[in-house]
DSSP file (Angstrom, degrees, kcal/mol; ACC not computed):
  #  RESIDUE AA STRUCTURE BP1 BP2  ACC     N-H-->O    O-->H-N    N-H-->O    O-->H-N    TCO  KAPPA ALPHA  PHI   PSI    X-CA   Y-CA   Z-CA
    1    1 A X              0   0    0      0, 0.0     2,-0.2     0, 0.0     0, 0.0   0.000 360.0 360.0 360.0 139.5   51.8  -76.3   19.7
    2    2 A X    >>  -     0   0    0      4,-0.0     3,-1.4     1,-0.0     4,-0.9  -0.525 360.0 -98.3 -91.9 149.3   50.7  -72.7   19.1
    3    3 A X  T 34 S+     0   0    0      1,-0.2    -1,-0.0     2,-0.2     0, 0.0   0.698 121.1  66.6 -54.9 -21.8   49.0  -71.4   16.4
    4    4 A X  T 34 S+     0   0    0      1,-0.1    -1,-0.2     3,-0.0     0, 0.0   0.555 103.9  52.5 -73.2  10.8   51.8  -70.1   14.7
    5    5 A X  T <4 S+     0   0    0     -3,-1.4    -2,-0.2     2,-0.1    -1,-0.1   0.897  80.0 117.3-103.0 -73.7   52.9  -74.3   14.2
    6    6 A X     <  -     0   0    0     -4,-0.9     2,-0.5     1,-0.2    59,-0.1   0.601  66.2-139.5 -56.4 150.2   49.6  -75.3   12.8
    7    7 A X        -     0   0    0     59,-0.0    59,-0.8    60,-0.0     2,-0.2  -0.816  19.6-164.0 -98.6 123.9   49.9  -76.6    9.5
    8    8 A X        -     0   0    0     -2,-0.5     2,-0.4    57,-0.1    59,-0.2  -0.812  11.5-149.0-109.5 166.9   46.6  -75.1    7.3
    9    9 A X        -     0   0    0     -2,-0.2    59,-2.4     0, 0.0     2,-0.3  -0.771  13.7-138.6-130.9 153.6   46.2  -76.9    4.2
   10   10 A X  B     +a   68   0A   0     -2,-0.4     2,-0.2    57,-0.2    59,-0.1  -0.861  35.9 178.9-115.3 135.3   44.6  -74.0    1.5
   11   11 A X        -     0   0    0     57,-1.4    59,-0.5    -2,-0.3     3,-0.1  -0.761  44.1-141.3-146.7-164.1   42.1  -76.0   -0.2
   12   12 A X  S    S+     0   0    0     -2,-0.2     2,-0.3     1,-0.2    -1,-0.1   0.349  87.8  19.1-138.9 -30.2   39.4  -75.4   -3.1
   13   13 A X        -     0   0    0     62,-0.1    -1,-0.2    63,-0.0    62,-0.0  -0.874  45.5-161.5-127.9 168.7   36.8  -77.7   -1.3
   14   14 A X    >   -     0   0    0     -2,-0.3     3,-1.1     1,-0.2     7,-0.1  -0.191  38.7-136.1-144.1  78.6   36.0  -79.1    1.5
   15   15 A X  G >  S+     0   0    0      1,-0.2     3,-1.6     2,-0.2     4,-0.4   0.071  84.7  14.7  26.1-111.4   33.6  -81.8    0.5
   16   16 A X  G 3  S+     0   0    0      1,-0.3    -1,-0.2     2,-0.1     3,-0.1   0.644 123.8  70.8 -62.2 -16.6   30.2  -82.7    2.3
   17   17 A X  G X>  +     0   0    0     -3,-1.1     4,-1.8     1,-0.2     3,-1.5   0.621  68.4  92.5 -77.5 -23.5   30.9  -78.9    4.0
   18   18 A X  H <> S+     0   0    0     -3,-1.6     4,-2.1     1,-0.4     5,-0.3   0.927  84.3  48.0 -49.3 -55.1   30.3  -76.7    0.9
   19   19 A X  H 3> S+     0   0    0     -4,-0.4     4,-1.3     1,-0.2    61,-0.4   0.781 115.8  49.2 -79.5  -4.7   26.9  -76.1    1.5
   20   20 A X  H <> S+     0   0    0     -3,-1.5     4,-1.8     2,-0.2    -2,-0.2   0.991 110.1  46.5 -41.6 -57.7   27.9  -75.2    5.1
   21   21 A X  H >X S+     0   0    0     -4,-1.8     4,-1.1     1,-0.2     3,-0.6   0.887 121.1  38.5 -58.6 -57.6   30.2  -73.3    4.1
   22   22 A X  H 3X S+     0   0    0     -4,-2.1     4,-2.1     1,-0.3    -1,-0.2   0.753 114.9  60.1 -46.1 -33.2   27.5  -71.5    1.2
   23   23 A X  H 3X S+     0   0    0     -4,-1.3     4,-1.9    -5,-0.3    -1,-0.3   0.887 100.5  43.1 -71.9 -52.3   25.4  -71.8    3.7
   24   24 A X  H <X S+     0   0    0     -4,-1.8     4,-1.4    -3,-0.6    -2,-0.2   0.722 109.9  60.4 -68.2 -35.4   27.4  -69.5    6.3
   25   25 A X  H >X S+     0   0    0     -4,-1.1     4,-1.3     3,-0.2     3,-1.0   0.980 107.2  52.9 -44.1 -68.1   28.1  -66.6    3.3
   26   26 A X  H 3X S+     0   0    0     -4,-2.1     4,-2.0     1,-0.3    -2,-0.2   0.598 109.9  37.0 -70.6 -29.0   24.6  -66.3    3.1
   27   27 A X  H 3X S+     0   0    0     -4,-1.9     4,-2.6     3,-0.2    -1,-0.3   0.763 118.2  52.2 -81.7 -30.1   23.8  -65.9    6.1
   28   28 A X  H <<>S+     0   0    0     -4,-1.4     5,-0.7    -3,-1.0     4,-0.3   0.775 117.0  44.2 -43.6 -38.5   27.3  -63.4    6.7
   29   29 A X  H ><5S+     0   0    0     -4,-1.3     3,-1.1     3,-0.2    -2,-0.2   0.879 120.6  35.3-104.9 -48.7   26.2  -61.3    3.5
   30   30 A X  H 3<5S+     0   0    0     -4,-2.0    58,-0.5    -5,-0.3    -3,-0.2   0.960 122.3  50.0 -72.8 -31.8   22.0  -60.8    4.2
   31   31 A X  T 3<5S-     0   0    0     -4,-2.6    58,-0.7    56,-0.2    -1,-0.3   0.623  95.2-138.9 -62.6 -23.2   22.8  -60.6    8.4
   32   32 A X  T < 5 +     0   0    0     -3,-1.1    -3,-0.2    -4,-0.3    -4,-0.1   0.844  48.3 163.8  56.4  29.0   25.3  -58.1    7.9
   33   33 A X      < -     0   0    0     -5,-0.7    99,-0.2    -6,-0.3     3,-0.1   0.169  40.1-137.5 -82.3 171.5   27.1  -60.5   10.9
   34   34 A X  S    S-     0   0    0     97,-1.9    20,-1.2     1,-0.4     2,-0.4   0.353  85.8  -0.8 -91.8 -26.8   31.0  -60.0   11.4
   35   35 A X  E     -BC  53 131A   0     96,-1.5    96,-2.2    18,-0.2    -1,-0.4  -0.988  62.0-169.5-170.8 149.5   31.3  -63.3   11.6
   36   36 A X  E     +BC  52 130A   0     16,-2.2    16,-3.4    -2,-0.4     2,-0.3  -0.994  17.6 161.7-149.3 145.2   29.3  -66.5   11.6
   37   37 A X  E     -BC  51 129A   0     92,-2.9    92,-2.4    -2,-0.3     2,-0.3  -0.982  20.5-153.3-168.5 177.9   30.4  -69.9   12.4
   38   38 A X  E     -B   50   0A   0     12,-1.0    12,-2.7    -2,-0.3     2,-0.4  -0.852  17.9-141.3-153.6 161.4   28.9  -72.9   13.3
   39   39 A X  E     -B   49   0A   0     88,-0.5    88,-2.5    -2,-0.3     2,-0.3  -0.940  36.4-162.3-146.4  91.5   30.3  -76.0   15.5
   40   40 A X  E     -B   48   0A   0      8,-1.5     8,-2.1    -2,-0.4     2,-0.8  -0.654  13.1-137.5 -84.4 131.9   28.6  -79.2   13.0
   41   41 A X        -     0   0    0     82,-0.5     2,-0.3    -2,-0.3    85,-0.1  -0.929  18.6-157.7-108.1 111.7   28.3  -82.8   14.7
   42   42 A X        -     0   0    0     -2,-0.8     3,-0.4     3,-0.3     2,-0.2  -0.599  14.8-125.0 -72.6 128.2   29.4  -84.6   12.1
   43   43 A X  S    S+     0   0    0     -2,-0.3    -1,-0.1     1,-0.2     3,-0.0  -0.617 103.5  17.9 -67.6 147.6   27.9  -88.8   12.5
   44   44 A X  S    S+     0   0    0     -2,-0.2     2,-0.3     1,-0.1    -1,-0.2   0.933 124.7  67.3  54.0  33.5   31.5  -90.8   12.2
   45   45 A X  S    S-     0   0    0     -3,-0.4    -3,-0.3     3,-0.0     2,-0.2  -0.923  89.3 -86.5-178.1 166.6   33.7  -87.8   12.9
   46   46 A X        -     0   0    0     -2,-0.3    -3,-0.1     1,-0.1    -5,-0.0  -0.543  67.2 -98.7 -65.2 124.2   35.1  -85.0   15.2
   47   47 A X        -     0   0    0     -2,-0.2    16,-0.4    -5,-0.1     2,-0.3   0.089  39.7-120.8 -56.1 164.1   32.7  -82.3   14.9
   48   48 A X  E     -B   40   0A   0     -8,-2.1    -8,-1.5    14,-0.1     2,-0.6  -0.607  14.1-151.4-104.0 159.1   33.8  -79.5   12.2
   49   49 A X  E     -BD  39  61A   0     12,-3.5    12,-1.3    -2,-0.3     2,-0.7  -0.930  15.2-165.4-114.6 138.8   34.2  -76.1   13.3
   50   50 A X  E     -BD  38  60A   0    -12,-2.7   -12,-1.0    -2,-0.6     2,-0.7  -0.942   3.5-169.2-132.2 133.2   33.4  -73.6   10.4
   51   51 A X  E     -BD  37  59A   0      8,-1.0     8,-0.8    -2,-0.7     2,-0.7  -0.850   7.8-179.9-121.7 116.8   34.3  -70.1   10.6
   52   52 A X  E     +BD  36  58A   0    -16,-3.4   -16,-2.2    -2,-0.7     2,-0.4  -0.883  11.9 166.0-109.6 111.3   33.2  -67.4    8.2
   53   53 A X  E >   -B   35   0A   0     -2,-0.7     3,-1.4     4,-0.6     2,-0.3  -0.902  46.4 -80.9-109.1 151.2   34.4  -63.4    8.6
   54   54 A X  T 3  S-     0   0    0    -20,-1.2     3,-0.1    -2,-0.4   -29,-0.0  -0.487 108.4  -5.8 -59.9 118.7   34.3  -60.8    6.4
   55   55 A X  T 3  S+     0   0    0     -2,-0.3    -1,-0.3     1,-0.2     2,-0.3   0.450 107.6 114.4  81.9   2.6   36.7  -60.7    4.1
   56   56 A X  S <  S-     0   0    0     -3,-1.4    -3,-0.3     1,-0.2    -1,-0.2  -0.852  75.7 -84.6-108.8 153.1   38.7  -63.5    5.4
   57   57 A X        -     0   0    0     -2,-0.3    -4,-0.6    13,-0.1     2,-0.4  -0.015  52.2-113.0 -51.7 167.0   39.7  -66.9    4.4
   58   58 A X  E     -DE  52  69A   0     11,-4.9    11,-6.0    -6,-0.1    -6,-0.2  -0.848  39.0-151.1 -97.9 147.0   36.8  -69.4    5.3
   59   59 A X  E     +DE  51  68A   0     -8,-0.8    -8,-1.0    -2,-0.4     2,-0.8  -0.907  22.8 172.8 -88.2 105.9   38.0  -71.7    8.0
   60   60 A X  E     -D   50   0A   0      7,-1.8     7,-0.4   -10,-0.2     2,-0.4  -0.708   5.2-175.6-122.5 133.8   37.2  -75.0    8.8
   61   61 A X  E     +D   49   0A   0    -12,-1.3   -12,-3.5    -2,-0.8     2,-0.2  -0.896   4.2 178.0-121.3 149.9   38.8  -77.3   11.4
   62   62 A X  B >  S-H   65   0B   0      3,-2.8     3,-1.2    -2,-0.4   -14,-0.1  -0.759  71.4 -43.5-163.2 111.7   37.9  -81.2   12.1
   63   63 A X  T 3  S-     0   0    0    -16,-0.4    -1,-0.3     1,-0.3   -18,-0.0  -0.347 126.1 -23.2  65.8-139.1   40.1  -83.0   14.9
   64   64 A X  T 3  S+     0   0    0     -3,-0.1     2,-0.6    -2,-0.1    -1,-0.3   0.423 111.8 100.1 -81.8  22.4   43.5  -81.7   13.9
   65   65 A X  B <   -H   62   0B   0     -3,-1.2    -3,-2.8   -59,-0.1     2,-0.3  -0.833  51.3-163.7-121.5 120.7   43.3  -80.8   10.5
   66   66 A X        -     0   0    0    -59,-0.8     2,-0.2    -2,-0.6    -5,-0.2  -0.796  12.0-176.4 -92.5 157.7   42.8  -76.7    9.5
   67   67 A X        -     0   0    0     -7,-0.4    -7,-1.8    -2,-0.3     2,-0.5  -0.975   7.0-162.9-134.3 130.7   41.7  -76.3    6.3
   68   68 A X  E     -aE  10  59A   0    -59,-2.4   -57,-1.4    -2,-0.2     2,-0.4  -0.895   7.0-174.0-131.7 147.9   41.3  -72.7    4.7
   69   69 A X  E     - E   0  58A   0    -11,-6.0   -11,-4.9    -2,-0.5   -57,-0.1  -0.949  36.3-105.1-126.2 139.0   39.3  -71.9    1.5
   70   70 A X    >   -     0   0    0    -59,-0.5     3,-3.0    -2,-0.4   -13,-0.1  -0.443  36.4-120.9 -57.8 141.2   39.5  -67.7   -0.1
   71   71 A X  T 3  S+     0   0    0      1,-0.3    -1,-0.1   -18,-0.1   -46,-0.1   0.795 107.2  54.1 -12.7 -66.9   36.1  -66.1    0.7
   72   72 A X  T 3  S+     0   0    0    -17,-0.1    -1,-0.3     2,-0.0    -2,-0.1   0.684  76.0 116.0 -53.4 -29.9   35.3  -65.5   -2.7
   73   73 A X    <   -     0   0    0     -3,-3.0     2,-0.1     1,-0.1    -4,-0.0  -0.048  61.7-129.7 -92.8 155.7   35.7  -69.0   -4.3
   74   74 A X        -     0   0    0      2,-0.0     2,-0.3     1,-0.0    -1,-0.1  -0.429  22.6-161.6 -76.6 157.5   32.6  -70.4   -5.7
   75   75 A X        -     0   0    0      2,-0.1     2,-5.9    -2,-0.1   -62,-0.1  -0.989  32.5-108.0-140.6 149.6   31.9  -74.1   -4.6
   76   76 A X  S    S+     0   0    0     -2,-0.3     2,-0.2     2,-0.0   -57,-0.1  -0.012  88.7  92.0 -91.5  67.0   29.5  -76.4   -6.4
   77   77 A X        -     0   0    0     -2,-5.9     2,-0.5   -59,-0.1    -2,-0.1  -0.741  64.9-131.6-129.3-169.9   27.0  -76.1   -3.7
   78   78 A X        -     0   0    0     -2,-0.2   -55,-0.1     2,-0.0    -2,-0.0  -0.860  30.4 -89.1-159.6 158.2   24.3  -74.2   -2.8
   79   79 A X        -     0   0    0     -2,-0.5     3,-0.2     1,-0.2   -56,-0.1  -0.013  26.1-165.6 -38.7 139.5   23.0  -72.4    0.4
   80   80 A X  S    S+     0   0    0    -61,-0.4     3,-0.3     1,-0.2    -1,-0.2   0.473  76.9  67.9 -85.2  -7.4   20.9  -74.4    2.8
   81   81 A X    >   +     0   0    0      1,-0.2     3,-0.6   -62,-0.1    -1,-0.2  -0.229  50.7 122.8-108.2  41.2   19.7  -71.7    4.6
   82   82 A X  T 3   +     0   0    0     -3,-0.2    -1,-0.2     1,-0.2    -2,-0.1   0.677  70.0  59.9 -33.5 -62.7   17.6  -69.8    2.4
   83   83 A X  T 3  S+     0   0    0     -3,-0.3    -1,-0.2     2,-0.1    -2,-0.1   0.580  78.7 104.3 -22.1 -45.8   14.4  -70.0    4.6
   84   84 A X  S <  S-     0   0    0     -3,-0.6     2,-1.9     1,-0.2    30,-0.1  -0.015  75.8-121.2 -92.0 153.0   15.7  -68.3    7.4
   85   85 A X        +     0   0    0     25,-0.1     2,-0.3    28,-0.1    -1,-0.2  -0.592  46.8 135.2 -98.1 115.4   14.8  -65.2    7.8
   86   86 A X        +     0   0    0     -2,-1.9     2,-0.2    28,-0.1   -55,-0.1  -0.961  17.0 173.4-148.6 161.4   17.4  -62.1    7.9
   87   87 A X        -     0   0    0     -2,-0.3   -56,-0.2   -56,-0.1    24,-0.1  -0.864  45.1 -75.5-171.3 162.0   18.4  -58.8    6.9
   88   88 A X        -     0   0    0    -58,-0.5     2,-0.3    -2,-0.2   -56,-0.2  -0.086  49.0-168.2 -57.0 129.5   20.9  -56.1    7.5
   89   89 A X        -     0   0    0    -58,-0.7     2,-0.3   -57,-0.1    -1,-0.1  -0.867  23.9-112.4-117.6 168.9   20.2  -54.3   10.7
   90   90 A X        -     0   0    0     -2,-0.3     2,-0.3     1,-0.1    14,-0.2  -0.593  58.5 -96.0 -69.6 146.4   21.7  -50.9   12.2
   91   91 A X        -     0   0    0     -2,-0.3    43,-0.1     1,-0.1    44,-0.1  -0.656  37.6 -96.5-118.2 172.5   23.5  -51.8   14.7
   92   92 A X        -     0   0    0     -2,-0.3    43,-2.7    42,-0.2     2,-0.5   0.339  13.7-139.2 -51.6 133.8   22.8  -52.1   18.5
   93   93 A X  B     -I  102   0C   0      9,-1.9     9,-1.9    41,-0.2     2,-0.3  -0.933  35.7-175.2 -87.3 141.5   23.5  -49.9   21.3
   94   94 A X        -     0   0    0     -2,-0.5     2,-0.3     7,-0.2     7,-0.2  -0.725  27.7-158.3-120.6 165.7   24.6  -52.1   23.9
   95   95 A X     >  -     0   0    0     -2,-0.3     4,-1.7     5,-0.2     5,-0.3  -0.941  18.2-162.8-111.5 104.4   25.6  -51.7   27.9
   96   96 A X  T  4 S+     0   0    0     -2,-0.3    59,-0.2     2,-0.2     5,-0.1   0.894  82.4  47.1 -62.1 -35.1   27.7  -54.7   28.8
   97   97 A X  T  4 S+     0   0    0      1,-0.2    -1,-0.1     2,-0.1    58,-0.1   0.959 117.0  33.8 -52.9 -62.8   27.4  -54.5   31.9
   98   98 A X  T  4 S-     0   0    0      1,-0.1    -1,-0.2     2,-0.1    -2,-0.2   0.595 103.6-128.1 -70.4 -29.7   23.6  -53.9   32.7
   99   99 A X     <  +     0   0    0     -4,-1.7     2,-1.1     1,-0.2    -3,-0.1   0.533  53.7 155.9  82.1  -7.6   22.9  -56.4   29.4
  100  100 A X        -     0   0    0     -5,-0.3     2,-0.2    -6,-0.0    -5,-0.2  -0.432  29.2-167.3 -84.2 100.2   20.9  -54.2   28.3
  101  101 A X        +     0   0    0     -2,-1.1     2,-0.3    -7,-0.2    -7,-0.2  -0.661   8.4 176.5 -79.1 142.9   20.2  -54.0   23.8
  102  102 A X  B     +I   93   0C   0     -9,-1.9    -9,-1.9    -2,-0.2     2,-0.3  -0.974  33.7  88.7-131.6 144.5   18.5  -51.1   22.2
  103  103 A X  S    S+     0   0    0     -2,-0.3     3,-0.2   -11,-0.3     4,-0.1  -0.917  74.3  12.4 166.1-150.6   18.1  -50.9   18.4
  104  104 A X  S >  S-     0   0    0     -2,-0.3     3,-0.7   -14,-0.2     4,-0.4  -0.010  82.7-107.2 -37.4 142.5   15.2  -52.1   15.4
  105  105 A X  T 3  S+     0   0    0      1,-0.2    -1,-0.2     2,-0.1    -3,-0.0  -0.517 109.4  10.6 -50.3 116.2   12.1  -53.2   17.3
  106  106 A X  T 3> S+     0   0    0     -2,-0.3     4,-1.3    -3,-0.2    -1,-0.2   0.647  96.4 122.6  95.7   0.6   12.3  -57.4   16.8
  107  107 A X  H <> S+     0   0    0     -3,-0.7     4,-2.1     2,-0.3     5,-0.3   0.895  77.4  35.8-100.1 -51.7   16.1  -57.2   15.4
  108  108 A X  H  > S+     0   0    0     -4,-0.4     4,-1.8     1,-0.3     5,-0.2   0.991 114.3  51.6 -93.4 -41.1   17.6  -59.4   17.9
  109  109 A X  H >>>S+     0   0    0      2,-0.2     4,-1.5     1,-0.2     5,-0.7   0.973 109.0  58.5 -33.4 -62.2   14.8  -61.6   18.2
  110  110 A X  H 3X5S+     0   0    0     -4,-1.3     4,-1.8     1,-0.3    -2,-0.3   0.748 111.2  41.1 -16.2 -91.9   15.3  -61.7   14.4
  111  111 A X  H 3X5S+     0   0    0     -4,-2.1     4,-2.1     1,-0.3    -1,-0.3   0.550 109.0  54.1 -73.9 -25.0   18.7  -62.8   14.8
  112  112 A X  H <X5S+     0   0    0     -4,-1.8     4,-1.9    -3,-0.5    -1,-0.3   0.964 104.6  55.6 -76.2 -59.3   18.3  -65.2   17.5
  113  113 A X  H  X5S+     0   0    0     -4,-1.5     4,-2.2     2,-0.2    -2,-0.3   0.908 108.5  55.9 -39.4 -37.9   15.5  -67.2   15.6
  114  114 A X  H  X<S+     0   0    0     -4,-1.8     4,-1.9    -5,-0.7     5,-0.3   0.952 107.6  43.6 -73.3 -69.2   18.2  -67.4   12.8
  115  115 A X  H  X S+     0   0    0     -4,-2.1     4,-2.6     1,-0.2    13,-0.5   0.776 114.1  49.1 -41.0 -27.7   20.6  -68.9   14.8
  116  116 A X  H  X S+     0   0    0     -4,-1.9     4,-2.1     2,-0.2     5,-0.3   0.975 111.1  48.0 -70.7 -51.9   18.5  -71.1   16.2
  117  117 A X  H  X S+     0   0    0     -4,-2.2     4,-0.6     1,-0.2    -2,-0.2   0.740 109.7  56.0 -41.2 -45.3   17.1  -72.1   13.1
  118  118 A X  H >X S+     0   0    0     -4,-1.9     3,-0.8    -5,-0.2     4,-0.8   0.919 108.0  50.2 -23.7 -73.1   20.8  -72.5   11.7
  119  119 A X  H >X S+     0   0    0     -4,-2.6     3,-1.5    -5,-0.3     4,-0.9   0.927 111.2  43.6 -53.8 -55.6   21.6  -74.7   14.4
  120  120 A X  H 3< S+     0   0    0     -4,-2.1    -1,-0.2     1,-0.3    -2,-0.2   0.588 111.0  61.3 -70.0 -17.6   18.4  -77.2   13.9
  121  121 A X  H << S+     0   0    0     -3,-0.8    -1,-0.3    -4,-0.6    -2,-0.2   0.865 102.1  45.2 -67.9 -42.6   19.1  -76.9   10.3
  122  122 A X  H << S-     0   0    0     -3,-1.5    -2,-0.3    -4,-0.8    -1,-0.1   0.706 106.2-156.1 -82.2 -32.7   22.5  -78.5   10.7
  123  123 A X     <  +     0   0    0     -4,-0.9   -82,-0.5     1,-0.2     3,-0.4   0.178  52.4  70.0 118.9-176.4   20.6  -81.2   13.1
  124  124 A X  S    S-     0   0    0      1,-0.2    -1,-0.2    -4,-0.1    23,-0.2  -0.323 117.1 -55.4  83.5-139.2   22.5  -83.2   15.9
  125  125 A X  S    S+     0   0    0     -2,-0.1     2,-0.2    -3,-0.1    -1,-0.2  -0.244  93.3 138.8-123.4  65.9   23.6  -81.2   18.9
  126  126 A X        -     0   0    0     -3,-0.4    21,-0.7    -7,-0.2     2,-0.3  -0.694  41.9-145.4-113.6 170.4   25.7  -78.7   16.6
  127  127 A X  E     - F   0 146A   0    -88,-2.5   -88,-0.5    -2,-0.2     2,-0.3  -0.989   3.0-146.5-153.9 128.1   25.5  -75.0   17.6
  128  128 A X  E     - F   0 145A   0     17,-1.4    17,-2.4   -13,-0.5     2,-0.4  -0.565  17.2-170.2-123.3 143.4   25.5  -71.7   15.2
  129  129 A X  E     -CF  37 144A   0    -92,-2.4   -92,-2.9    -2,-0.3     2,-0.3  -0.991   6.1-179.2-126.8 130.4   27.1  -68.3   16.4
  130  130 A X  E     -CF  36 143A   0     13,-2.8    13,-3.5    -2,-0.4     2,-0.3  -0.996  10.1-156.6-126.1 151.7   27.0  -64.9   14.8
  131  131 A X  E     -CF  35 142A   0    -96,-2.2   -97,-1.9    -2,-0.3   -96,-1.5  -0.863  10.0-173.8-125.5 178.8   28.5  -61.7   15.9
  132  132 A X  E     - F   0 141A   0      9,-5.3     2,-1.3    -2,-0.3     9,-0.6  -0.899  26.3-106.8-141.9 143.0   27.3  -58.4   15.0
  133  133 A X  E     - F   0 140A   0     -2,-0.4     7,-0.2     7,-0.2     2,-0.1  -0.636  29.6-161.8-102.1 130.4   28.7  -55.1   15.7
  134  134 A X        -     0   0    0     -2,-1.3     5,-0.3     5,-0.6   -42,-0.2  -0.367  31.8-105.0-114.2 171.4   27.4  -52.8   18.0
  135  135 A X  S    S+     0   0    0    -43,-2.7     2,-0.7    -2,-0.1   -42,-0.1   0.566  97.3  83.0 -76.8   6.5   27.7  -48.6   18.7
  136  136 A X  S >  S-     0   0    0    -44,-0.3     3,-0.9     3,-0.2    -2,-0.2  -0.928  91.3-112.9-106.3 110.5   30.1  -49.2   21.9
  137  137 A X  T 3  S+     0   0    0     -2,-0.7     3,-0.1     1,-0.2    -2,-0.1  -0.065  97.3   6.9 -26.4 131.4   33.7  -49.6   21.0
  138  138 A X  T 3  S+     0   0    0      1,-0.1     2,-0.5    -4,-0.1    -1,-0.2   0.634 106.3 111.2  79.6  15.4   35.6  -52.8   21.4
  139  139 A X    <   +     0   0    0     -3,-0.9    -5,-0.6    -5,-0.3     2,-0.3  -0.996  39.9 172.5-112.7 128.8   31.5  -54.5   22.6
  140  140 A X  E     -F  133   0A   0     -2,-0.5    16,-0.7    -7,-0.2     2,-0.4  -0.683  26.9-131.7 -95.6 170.4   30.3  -57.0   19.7
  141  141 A X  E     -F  132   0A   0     -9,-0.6    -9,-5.3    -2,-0.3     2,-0.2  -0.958  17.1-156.9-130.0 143.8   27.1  -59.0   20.5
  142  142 A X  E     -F  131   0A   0     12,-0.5     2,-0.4    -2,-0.4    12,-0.4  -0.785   6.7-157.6-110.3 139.7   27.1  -62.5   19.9
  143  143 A X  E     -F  130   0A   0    -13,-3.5   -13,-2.8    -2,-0.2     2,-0.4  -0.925  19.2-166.7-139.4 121.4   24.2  -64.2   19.5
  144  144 A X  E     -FG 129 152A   0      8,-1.2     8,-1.9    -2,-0.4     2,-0.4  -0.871   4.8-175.4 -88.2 111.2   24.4  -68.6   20.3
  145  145 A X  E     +F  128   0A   0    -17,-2.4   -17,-1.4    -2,-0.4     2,-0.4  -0.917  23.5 172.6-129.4 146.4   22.5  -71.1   19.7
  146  146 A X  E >   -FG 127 149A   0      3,-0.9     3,-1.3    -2,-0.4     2,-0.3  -0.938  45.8-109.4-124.5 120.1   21.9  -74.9   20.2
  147  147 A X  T 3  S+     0   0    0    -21,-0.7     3,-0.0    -2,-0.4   -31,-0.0  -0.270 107.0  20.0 -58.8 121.8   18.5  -76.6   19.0
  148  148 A X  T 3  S+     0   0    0     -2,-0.3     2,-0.4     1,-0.1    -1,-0.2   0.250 114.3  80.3 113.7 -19.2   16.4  -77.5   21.9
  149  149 A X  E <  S-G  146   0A   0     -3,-1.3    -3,-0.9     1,-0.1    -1,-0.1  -0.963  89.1 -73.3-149.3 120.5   18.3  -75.0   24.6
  150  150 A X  E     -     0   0A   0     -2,-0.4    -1,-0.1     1,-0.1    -4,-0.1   0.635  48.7-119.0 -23.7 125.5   18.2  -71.2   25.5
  151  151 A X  E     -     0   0A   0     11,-0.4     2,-0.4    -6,-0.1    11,-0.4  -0.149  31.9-143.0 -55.1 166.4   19.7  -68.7   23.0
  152  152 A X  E     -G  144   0A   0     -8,-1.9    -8,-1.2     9,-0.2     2,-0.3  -0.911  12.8-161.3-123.3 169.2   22.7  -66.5   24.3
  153  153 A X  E     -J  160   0D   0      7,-2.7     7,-1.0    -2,-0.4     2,-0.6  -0.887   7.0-162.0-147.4 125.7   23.7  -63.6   23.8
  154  154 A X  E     -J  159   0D   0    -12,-0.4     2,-0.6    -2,-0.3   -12,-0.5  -0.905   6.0-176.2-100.8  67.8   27.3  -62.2   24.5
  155  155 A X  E >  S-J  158   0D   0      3,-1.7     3,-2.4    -2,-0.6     2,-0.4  -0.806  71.7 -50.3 -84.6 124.2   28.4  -58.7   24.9
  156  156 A X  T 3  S-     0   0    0    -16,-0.7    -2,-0.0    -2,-0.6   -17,-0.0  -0.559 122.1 -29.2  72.0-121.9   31.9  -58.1   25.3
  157  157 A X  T 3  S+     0   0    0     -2,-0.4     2,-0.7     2,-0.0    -1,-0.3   0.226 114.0  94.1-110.5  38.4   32.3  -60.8   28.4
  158  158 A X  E <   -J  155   0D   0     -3,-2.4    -3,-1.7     2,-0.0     2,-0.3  -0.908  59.8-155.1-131.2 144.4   29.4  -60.9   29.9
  159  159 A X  E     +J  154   0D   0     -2,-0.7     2,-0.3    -5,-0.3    -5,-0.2  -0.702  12.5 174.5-109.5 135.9   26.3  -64.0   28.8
  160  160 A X  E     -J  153   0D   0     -7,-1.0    -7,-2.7    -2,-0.3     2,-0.5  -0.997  30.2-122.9-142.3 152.5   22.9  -63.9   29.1
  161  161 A X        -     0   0    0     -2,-0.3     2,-0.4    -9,-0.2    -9,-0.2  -0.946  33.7-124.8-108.9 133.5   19.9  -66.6   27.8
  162  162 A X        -     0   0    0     -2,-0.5   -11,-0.4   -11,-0.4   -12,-0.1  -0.563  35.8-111.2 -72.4 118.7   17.6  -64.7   25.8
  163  163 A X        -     0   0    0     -2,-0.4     2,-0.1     1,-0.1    -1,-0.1  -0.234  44.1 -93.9 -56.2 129.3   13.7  -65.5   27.8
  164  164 A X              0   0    0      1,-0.1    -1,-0.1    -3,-0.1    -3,-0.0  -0.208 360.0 360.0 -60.4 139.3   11.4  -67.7   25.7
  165  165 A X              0   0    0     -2,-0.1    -1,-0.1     0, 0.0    -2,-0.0   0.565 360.0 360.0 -81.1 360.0    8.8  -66.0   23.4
């Protein structure tokens, strides 16, 4: 089956996931991110995948079932991620090849400690992604993380583990 078969169900909730989901705006809005999305290990289920972009429905998938909820709609939850520490950066110049980021002194550290933090918030072995846009056409950086185990960081296709601080 292709994605143009899948059946999405448009929904209004998606239960025990709302504060993911609140959780994943918040961090989309104060990061300035493109996208944030988070892969939750659910106990007693297929882990959920949640996807937030700007300006796009929120997605969330668990085993076969898509579900998509508008951006906008309030949900009677409320951010878990509060703590974490983020704000809007300029964004990067990157070289994919070489690996090499330049921009705000501390920015991507910034951003990796929030994802990591993300992840370990969400507990289990679940693992929290943002991308960001950067000053080279068609290059995002990605920034990965999994509690316990080396951030990444993504430009274009080429991966690197961010060295411990």
């Amino acid at each position: 089956m292709d994605d143009a078969d899948e059946q999405i169900d448009l929904v209004a909730s998606v239960g025990p996931l709302d504060a993911v989901v609140e959780t994943l705006r918040d961090v989309l809005h104060r990061s300035g991110a493109l996208r944030v999305a988070v892969v939750v290990d659910l106990p007693d289920s297929s882990p959920a995948l949640v996807d937030v972009g700007r300006l796009t429905p929120v997605e969330v998938r668990i085993g076969e079932s898509i579900m998509h909820l508008p951006h906008a709609i309030e949900l009677e939850a409320e951010s878990l991620g509060g703590e974490i520490e983020l704000r809007q950066l300029p964004p990067f110049e990157v070289d994919a090849e070489s690996g090499q980021v330049v921009g705000t002194i501390g920015g991507l550290d910034m951003l990796a400690d929030a994802m990591r933090a993300l992840a370990e918030l969400l507990g289990g072995r679940s693992v929290a992604m943002a991308q960001y846009q950067t000053l080279t056409p068609d290059v995002s950086l990605t920034v990965t993380a999994r509690y316990g185990e080396p951030v990444l960081v993504t430009l274009g296709d080429a991966e690197w583990e961010l060295p411990d601080r």
